[in-house]
C-alpha positions as CSV (number, residue, x, y, z in Angstrom):
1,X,172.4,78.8,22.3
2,X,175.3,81.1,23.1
3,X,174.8,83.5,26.0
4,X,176.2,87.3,26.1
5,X,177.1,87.0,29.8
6,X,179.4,89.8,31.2
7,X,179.6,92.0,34.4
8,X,176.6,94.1,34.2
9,X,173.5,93.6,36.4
10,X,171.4,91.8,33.4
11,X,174.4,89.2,32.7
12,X,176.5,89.3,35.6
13,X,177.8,86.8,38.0
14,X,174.1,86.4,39.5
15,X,172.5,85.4,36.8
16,X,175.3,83.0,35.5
17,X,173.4,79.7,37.3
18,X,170.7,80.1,34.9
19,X,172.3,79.3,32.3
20,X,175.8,77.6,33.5
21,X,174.4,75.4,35.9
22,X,177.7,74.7,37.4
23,X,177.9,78.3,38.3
24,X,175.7,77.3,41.2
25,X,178.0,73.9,42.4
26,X,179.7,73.7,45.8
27,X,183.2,74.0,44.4
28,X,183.2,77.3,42.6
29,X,186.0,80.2,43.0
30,X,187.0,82.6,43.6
31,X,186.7,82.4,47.5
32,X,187.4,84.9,50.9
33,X,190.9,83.8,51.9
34,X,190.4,83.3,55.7
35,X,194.2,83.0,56.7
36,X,193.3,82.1,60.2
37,X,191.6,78.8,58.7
38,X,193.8,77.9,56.3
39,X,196.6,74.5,57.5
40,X,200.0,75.0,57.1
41,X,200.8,71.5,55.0
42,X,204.7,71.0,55.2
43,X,203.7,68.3,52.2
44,X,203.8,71.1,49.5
45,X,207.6,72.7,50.9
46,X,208.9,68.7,50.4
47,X,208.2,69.2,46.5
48,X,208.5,73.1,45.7
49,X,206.3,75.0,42.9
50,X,208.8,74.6,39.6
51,X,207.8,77.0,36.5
52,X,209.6,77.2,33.3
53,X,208.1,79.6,31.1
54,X,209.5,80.9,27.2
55,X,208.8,84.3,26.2
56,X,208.9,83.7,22.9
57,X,205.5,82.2,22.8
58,X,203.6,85.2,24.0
59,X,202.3,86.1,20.5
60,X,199.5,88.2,20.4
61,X,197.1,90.2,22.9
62,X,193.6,90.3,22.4
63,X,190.2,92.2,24.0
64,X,187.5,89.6,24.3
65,X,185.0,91.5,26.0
66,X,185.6,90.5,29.3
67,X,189.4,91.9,29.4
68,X,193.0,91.6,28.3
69,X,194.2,88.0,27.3
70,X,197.7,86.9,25.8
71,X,197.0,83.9,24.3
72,X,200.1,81.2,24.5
73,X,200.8,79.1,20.8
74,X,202.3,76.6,19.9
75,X,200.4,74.5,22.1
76,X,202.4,75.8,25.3
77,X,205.3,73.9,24.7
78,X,208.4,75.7,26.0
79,X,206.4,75.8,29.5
80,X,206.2,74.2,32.5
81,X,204.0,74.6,36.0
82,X,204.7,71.6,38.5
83,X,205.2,70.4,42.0
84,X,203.6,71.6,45.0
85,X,199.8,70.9,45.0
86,X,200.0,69.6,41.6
87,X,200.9,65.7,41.1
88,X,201.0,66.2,37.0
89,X,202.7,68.3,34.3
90,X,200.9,71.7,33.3
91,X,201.4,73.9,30.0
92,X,200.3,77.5,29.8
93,X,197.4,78.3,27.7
94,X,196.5,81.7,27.9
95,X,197.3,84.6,30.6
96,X,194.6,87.5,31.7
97,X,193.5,90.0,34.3
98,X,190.8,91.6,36.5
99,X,190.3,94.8,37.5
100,X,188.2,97.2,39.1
101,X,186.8,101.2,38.1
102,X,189.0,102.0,41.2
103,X,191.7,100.2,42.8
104,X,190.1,99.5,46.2
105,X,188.5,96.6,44.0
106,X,189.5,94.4,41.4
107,X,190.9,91.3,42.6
108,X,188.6,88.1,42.4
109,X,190.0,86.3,45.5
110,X,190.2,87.9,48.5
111,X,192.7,88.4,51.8
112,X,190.4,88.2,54.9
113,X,187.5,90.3,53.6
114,X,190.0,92.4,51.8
115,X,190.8,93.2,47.6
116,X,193.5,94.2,45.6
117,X,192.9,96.4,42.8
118,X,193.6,93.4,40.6
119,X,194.1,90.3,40.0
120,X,196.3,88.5,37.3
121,X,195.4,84.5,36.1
122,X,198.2,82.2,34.4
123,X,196.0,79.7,33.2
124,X,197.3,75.8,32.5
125,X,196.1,72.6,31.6
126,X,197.5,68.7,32.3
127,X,199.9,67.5,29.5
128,X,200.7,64.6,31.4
129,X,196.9,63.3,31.0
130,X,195.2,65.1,28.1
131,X,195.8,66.4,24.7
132,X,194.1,69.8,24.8
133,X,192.9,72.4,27.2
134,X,189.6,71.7,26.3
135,X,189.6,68.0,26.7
136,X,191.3,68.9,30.2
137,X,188.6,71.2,31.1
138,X,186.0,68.6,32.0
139,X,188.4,66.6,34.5
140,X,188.9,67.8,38.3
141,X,192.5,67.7,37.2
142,X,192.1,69.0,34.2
143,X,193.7,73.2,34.6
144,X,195.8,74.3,38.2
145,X,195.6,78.7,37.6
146,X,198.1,80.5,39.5
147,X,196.9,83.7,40.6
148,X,198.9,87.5,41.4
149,X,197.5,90.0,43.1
150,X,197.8,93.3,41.6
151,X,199.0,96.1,44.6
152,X,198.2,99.7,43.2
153,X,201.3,101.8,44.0
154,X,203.8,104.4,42.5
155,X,205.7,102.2,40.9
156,X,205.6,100.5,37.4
157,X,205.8,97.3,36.6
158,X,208.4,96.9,34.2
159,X,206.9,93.6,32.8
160,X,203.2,94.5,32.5
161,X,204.5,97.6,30.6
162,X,205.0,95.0,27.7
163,X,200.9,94.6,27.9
164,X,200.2,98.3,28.9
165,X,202.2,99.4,25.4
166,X,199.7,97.3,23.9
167,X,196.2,98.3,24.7
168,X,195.3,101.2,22.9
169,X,195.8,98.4,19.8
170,X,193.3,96.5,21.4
171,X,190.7,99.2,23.2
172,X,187.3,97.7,22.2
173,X,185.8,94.1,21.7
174,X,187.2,91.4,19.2
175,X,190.0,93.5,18.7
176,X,193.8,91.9,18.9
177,X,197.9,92.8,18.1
178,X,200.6,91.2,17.7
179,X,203.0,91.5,20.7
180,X,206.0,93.3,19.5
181,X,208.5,92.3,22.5
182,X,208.7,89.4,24.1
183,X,207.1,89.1,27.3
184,X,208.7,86.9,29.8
185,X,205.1,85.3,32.2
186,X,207.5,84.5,35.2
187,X,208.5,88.0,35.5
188,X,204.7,88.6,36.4
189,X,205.3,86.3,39.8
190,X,206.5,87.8,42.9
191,X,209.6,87.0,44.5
192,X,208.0,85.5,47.2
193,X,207.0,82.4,46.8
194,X,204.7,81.1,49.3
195,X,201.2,80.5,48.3
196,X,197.4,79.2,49.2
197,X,195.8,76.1,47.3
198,X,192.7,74.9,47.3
199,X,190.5,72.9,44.3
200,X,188.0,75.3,42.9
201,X,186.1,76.0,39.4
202,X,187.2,78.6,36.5
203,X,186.0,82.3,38.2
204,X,184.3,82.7,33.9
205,X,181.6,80.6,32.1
206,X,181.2,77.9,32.1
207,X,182.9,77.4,35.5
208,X,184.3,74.2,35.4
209,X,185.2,72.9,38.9
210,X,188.1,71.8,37.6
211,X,191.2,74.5,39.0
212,X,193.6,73.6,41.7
213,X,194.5,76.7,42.4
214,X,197.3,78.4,43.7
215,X,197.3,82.0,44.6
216,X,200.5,84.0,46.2
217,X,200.1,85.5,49.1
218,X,202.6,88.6,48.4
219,X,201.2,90.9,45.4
220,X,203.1,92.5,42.4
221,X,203.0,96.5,42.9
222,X,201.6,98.3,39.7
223,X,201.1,102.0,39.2
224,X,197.6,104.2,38.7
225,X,198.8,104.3,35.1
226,X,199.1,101.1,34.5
227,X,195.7,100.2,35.7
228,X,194.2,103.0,33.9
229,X,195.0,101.6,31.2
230,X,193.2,98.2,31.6
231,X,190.0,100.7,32.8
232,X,190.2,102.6,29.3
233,X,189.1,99.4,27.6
234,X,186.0,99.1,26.0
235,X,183.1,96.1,26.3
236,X,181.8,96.4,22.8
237,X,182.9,95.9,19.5
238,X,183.9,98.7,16.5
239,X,180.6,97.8,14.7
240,X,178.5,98.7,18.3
241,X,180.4,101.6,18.7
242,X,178.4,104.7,17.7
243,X,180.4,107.1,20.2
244,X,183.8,108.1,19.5
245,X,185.3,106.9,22.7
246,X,183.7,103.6,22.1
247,X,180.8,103.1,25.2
248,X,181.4,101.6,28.6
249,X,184.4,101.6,30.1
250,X,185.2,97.9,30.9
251,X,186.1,97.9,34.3
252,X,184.9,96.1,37.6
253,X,185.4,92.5,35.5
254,X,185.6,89.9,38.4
255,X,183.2,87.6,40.1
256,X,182.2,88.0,44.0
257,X,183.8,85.8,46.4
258,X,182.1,82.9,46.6
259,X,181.9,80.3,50.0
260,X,184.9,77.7,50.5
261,X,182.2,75.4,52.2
262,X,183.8,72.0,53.0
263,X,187.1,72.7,51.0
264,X,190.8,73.0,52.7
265,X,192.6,76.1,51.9
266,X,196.1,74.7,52.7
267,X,199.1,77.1,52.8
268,X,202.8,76.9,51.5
269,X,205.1,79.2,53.9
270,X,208.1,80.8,53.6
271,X,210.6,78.1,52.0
């Protein structure tokens, strides 16, 4: 049976344990970022975060109901996450973002009680061990997501401009286009590079507890524009579309924060 979860009261993050019962594990993200409790592990400076990403496999954008994704071909190769928390190789898969309907909301993790107006995944899974993503997916191991906060401010982001450009092309459900510039996923990370990790689950269904993640502490600024733009998408498809503007806006697309529990939240300082 497939299930049309979402974001809206009847299919929301609530009601995701009935029918992904590892929605309802002990290891599930996203999480409140307590920065007074997380430990300072001088482990992760002794082997610093490496990424090596190519442009040239940023193909296509698409509108999958739940948001904007840029899916990564040729099987990722041409990138590279490693070091720090993560004791394998990683390849990109696929790149997305949350958002809210304004921007004192939107991120998915959160900074001692507070969010970001968004929140942007780069999503990987272990080459070293597995063949796919989806044969990764059901190993602890399996994906390490690293995740930007997006900071609502006057200026634009130059890079995310590539995606902006692109989103009236892909406004309502099922809908994709081919990226016409070459979009460059390390120019989407802050300078700053220090970062919190902990092992958590994929913040969508099925949520597989199978993420280390690794979330920087210093946001990318974006403008009103930009994120206007994510908010004019639409959730439903050209066929369910019997207004002209195409139904709900698709906005407010990120799961609660959910408890750490027993889990360290260990943190990589300045370098």
């Amino acid at each position: 049976m497939t299930v049309d979860w979402g974001y809206e009261e009847s299919n929301g993050p609530s009601v995701w344990p009935q029918f992904f019962p590892q929605a309802a594990g002990s290891l599930q993200s996203p999480v409140n970022i307590e920065t007074t409790k997380a430990t300072n592990d001088t482990t992760l400076k002794s082997k610093p975060l490496y990424w090596n990403y190519s442009p040239d496999i940023c193909k296509q954008i698409d509108n999958n109901g739940y948001g904007w994704k840029v899916q990564v071909y040729d099987d990722g190769d041409g990138s590279e996450l490693s070091g720090g928390p993560l004791g394998h190789k990683y390849k990109l898969e696929q790149f997305h973002c949350h958002w809210g309907c304004t921007s004192t909301k939107g991120s998915e993790h959160t900074v001692d009680g507070v969010a970001y107006a968004g929140e942007l995944h780069l999503v990987h899974w272990n080459c070293d061990k597995y063949n796919s993503f989806y044969e990764a997916i059901d190993h602890p191991d399996g994906l390490a997501v690293v995740g930007v906060f997006l900071k609502a401010g006057d200026k634009c982001h130059q890079e995310l401009e590539k995606i902006v450009s692109h989103i009236s092309q892909v406004a309502l459900r099922n809908q994709s286009a081919p990226i016409a510039n070459t979009i460059d996923p390390a120019a989407l990370l802050p300078e700053d590079v220090t970062y919190w990790t902990y092992h958590g689950s994929l913040t969508t269904p099925p949520c597989s507890e199978c993420v280390t993640w690794i979330m920087f502490k210093n946001p990318i600024e974006v403008s009103e524009r930009q994120l206007n733009a994510f908010r004019s998408m639409r959730m439903k498809t050209p066929e369910e579309c019997s207004e002209p503007h195409g139904g709900p806006q698709l906005v407010n697309n990120y799961r609660p924060p959910l408890p750490l529990g027993n889990r360290v939240l260990r943190e990589c300082g300045a370098m």
